[in-house]
C-alpha positions as CSV (number, residue, x, y, z in Angstrom):
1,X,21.5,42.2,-55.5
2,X,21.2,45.1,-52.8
3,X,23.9,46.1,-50.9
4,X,22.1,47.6,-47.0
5,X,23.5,49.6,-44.8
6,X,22.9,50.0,-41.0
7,X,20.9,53.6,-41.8
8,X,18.9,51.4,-44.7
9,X,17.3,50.3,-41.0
10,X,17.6,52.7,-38.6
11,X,15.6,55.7,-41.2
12,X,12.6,53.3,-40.4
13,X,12.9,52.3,-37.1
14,X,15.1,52.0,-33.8
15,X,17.0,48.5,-33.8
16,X,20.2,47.0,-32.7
17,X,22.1,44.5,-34.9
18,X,24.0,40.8,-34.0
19,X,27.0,39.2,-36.4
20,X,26.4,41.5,-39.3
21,X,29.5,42.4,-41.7
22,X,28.3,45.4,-43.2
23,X,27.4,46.1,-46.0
24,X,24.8,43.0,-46.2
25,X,24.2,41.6,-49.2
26,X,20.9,40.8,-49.8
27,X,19.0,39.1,-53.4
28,X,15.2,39.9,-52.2
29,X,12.9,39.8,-49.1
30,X,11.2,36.0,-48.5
31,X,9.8,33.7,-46.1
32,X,12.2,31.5,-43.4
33,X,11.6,28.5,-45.8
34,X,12.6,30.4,-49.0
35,X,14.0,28.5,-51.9
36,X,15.7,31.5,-52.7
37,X,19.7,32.5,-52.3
38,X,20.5,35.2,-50.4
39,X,17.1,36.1,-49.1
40,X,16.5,38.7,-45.7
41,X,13.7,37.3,-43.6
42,X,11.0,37.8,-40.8
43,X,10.8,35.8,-38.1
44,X,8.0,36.2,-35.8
45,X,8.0,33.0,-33.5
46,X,10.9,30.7,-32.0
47,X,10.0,28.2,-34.6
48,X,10.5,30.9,-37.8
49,X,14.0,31.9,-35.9
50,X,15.3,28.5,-36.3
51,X,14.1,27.5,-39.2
52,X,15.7,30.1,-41.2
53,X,19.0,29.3,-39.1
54,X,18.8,26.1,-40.8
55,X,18.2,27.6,-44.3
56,X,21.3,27.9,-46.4
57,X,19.7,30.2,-48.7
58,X,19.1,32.6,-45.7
59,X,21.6,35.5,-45.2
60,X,19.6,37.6,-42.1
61,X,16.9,37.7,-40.0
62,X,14.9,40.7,-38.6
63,X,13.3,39.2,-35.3
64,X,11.6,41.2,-32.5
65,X,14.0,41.6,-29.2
66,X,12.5,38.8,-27.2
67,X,14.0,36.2,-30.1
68,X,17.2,37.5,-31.1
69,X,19.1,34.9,-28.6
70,X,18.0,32.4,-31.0
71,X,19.5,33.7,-34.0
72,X,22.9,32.5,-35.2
73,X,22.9,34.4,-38.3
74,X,23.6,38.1,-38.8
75,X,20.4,39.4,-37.4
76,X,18.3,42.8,-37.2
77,X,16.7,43.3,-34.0
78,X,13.5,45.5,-33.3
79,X,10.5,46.0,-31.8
80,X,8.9,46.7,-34.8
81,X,10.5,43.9,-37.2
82,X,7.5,43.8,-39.2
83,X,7.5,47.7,-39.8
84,X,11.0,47.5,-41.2
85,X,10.7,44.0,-42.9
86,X,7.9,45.2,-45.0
87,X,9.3,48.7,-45.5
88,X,11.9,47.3,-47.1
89,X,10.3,44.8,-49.1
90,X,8.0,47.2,-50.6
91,X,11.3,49.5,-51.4
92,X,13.0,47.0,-53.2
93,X,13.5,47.5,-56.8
94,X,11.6,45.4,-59.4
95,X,13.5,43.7,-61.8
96,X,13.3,44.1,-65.2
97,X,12.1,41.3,-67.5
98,X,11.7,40.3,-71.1
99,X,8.5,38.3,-72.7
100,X,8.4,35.6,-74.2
101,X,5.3,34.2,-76.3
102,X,5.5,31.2,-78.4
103,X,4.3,31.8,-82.1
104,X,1.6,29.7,-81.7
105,X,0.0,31.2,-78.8
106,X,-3.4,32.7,-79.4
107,X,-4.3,35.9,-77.5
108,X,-7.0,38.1,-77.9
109,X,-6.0,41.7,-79.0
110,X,-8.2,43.1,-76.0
111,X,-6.1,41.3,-73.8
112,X,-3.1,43.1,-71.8
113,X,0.0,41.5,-71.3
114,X,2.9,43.1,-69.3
115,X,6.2,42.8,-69.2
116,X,8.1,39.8,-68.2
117,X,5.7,37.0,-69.6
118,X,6.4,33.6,-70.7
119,X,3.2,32.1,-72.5
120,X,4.1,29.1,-74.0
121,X,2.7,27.5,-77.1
122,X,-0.9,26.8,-78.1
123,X,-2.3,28.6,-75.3
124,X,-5.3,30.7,-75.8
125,X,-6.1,34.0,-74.4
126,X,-9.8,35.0,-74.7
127,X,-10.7,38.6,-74.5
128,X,-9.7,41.3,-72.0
129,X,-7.6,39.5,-69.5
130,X,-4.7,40.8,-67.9
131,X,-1.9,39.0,-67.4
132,X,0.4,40.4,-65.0
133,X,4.9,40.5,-64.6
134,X,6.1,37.3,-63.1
135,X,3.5,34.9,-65.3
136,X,4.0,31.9,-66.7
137,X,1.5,29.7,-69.1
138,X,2.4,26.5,-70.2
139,X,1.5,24.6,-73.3
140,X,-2.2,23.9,-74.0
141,X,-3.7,26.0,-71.4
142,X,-7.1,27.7,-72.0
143,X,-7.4,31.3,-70.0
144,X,-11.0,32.6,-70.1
145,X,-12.8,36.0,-71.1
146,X,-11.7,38.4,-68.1
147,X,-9.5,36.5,-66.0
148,X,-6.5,37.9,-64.5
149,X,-3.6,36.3,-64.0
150,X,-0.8,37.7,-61.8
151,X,-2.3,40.4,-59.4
152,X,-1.3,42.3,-56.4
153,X,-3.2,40.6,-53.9
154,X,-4.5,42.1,-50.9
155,X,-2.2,42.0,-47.6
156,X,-2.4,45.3,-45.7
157,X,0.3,45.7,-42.8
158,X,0.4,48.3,-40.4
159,X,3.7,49.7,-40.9
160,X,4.7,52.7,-38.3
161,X,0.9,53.9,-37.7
162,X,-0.1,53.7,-41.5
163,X,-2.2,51.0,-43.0
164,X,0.4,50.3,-46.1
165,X,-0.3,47.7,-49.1
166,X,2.9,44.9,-49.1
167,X,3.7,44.7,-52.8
168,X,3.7,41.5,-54.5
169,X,7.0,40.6,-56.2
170,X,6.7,37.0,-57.3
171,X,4.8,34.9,-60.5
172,X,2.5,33.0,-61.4
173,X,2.7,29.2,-63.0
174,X,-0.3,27.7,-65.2
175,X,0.8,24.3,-65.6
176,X,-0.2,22.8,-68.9
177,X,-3.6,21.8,-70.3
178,X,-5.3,23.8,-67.3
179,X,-8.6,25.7,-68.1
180,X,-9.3,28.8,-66.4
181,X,-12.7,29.8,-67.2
182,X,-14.8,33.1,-67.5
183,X,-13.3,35.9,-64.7
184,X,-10.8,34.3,-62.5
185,X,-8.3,35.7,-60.5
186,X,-4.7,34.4,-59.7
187,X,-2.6,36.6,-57.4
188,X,0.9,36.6,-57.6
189,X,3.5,35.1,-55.0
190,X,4.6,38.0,-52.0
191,X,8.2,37.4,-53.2
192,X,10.5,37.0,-56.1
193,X,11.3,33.9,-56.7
194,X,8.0,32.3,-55.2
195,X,5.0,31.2,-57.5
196,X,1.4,31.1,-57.3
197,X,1.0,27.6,-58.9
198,X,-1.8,25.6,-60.7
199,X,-0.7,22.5,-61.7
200,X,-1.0,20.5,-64.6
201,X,-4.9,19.3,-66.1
202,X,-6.4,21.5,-63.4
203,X,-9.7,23.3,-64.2
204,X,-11.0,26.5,-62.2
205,X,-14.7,27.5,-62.7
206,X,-16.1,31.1,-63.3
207,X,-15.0,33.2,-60.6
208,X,-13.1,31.6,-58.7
209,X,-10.6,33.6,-56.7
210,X,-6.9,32.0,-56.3
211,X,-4.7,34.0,-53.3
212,X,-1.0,34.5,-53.2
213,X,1.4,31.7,-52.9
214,X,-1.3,29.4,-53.0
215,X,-0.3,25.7,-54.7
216,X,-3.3,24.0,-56.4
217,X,-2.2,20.3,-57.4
218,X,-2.9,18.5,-61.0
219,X,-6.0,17.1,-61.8
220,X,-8.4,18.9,-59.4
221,X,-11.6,20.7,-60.4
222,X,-12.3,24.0,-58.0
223,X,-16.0,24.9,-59.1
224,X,-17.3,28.6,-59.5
225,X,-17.1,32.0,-56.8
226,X,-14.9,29.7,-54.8
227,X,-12.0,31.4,-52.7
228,X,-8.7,30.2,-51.8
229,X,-7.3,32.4,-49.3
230,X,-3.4,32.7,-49.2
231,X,-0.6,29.9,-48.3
232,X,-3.6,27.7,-48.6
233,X,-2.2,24.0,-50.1
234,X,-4.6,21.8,-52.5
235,X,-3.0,18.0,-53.4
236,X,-4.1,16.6,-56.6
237,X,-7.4,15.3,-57.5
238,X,-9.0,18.0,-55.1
239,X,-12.4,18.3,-56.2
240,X,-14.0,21.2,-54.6
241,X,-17.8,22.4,-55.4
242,X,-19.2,25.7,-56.1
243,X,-19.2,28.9,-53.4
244,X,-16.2,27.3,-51.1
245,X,-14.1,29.4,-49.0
246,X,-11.0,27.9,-48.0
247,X,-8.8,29.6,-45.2
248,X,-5.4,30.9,-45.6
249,X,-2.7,28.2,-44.5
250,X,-5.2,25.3,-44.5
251,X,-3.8,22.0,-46.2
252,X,-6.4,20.0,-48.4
253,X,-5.1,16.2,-48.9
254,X,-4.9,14.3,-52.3
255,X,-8.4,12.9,-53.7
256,X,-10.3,15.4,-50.9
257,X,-14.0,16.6,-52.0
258,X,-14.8,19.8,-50.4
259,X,-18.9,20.0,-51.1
260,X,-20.4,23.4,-52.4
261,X,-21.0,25.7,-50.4
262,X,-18.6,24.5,-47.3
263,X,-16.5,26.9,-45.5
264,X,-12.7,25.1,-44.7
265,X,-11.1,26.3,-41.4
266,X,-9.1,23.2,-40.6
267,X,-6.9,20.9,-42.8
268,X,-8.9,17.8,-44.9
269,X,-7.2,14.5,-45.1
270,X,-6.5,12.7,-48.3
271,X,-9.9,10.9,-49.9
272,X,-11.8,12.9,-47.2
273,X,-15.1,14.4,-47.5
274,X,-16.1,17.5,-46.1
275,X,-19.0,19.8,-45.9
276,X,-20.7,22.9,-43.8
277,X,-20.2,25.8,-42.9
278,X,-17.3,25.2,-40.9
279,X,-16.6,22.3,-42.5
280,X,-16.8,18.7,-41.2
281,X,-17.2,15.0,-42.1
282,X,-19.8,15.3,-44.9
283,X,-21.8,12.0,-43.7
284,X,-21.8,12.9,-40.1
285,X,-22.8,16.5,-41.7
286,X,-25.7,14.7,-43.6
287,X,-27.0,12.8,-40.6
288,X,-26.9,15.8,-38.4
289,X,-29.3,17.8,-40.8
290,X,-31.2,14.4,-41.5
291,X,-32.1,14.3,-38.1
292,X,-32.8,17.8,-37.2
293,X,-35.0,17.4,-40.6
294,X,-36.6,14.7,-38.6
295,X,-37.0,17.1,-35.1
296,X,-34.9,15.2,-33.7
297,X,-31.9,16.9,-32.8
């Protein structure tokens, strides 16, 4: 719980305020469709501003000037939002956790585990992983030689003229019986309370590269070097070949097929196939380079 005042603000940057009882009582930082109690927010857009006015688990909103009139709850307002948004998430303090790891895990004595782990029994570990605070394993799951589960990943924000790195403060969840081969990486969730999830009977390939607060669904197979960027949604039975790169925010439908090699800008239905680079019906992708095969297109 953190307890801000109105100079917790304005030491980062000019702004005014609208219905605050001070001191506000904060639990964390989060996104305006947090699942978390208590959270402070940034809203961006008309659409953020009233979406977190519906969220009960929303105590304030930083918002630039031109969207304050939207707010109705207590409200920080700036011209640079995102400078104090992130200042303050990256100033919060981390909470403290304990491990736990079920007797019956087996983990490689190479591998690094830090605090605030929950492995869960018959897991195995190979050699020289890192699994990071804010991790969960669940029963049965296989993490290969190298893999890392539960870094920072990589979201740079300019914050008052200075290129800054926005911590990560949430987890990761391996559902059960997932495999994770050979040098993987799973990046943590921006925010506490917010997973990273790969759900239950999934299998990753070697290399493949999972971004923060992405959801992969059950059953899907994500082949080797692919990359999902962050925010990015898989449904279940994805299957998705080797050296794809799928954008941040995209949606990928249940039963999809992404072929190797495809680069996904745009969201795939359910059952639908895609290919190319960027990405498209897979057999109007097929006739295309059929016919230019052919020197006819």
């Amino acid at each position: 719980m953190h307890q801000l005042q109105q100079s917790d603000f304005l030491n980062i940057a000019s702004c005014d305020f609208q219905h605050i009882t001070w001191p506000l009582v904060i639990t964390q930082t989060g996104f305006t469709w947090t699942k978390n109690t208590g959270s402070l927010v940034l809203a961006m857009s008309k659409k953020h501003v009233l979406e977190a006015n519906k969220n009960n688990h929303v105590n304030a909103i930083i918002c630039p000037e031109k969207l304050h009139r939207f707010c109705q709850k207590p409200c920080i307002i700036s011209d640079q939002a995102e400078s104090i948004f992130f200042s303050l998430h990256n100033r919060l303090s981390t909470k403290s956790h304990q491990n736990y790891i079920d007797d019956f895990a087996q983990i490689s004595a190479s591998a690094h585990i830090e605090p605030g782990v929950c492995i869960a029994e018959n897991v195995i570990i190979e050699a020289n992983c890192y699994i990071g605070s804010g991790s969960t394993i669940k029963q049965n799951a296989y993490i290969g030689p190298n893999t890392i589960i539960g870094s920072q990943g990589m979201l740079p924000k300019n914050i008052l003229g200075q290129k800054t790195h926005i911590q990560h403060l949430g987890g990761v969840i391996i559902e059960e019986h997932c495999v994770i081969h050979a040098s993987s990486n799973i990046s943590k969730a921006l925010h506490y309370g917010d997973h990273t999830l790969v759900g239950a009977r999934s299998h990753l390939g070697i290399q493949v590269n999972i971004a923060h607060d992405v959801t992969v669904g059950e059953n899907c197979e994500i082949s080797g070097q692919t990359i999902i960027a962050g925010r990015a949604s898989i449904g279940d039975h994805v299957w998705i070949g080797a050296n794809v790169t799928v954008s941040n925010w995209v949606t990928i439908g249940d039963h999809a097929s992404i072929k190797l090699g495809s680069t996904v800008i745009n969201d795939v239905a359910s059952y639908q196939e895609v290919s190319g680079n960027f990405a498209i019906n897979h057999k109007k992708n097929l006739l295309s380079h059929a016919l230019k095969l052919q020197g006819k297109a």
